[in-house]
N, C-alpha and C positions, 0 to 999 in steps of 0.2 A: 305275876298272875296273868293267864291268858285266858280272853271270852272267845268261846265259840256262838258261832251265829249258827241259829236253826232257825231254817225257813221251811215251812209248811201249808201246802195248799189241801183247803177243803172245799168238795162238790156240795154249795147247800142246796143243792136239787137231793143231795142224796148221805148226809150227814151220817158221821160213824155211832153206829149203835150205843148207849150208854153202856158204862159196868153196871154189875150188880152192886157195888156199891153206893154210884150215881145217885142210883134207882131209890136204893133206901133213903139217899139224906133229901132225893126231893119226896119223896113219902113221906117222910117222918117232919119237915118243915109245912106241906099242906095238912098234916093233920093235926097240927100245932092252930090252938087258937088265937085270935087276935090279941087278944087282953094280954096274951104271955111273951108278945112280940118288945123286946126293952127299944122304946125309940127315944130316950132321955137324952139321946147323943145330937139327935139331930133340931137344929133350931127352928124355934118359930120362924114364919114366914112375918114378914111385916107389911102393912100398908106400902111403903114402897119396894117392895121387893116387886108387887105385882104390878104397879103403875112402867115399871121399866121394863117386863115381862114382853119377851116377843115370842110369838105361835109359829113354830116350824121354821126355826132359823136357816135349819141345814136344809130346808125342802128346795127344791128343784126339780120345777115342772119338765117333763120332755116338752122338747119340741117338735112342732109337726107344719113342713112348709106347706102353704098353700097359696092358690090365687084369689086374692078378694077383688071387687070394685069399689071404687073410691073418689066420689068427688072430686074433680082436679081442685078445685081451689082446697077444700080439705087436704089433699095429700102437699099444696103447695104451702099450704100454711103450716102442717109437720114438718116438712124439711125446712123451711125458715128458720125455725129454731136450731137445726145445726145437725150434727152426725148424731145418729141413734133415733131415729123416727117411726121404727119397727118397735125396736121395746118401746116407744112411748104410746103409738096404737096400742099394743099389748095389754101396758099397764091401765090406758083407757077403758078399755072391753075386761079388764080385769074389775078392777075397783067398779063398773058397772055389772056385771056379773055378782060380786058379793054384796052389792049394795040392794041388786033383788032375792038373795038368799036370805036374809035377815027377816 
């Protein structure tokens, strides 16, 4: 038995049209009511399931370099701690950023 590989590139700037039959099964699934949805299959969530729960695992912010100014003794006391002093400013200005969003 031999697999063929198919590789396929799509523009999602410009996705291929559905069929007409596409069309129908998500017609006919939005006009299905909730109640008639069977989700028997799928488990409760438990108290710990949410405790270990993390929000946008796969997110990754872009980056954008810029020039800040920076207390030298602040920036000398970043690099003291070792390699990575940019993500740790980051992470700083982050976790303060969400901590006024709340």
């Amino acid at each position: 038995m031999s697999k063929t590989l198919v590789k396929r590139t799509i523009d999602l700037a410009n996705p291929p049209a559905l069929t007409a039959r596409q069309n129908a099964e998500l017609a006919a699934g939005a006009a299905r009511p909730d109640r008639e949805i069977d989700c028997s299959e799928i488990p409760p969530l438990s108290a710990a399931f949410w405790t270990n729960a993390v929000r946008d695992k796969y997110y990754k912010p872009v980056k954008t370099s810029t020039t800040i100014r920076i207390d030298s003794d602040v920036l000398a006391w970043l690099r003291s701690q070792g390699k990575g002093y940019q993500s740790r400013i980051n992470a700083i200005l982050r976790r303060t950023m969400l901590e006024s969003l709340k």
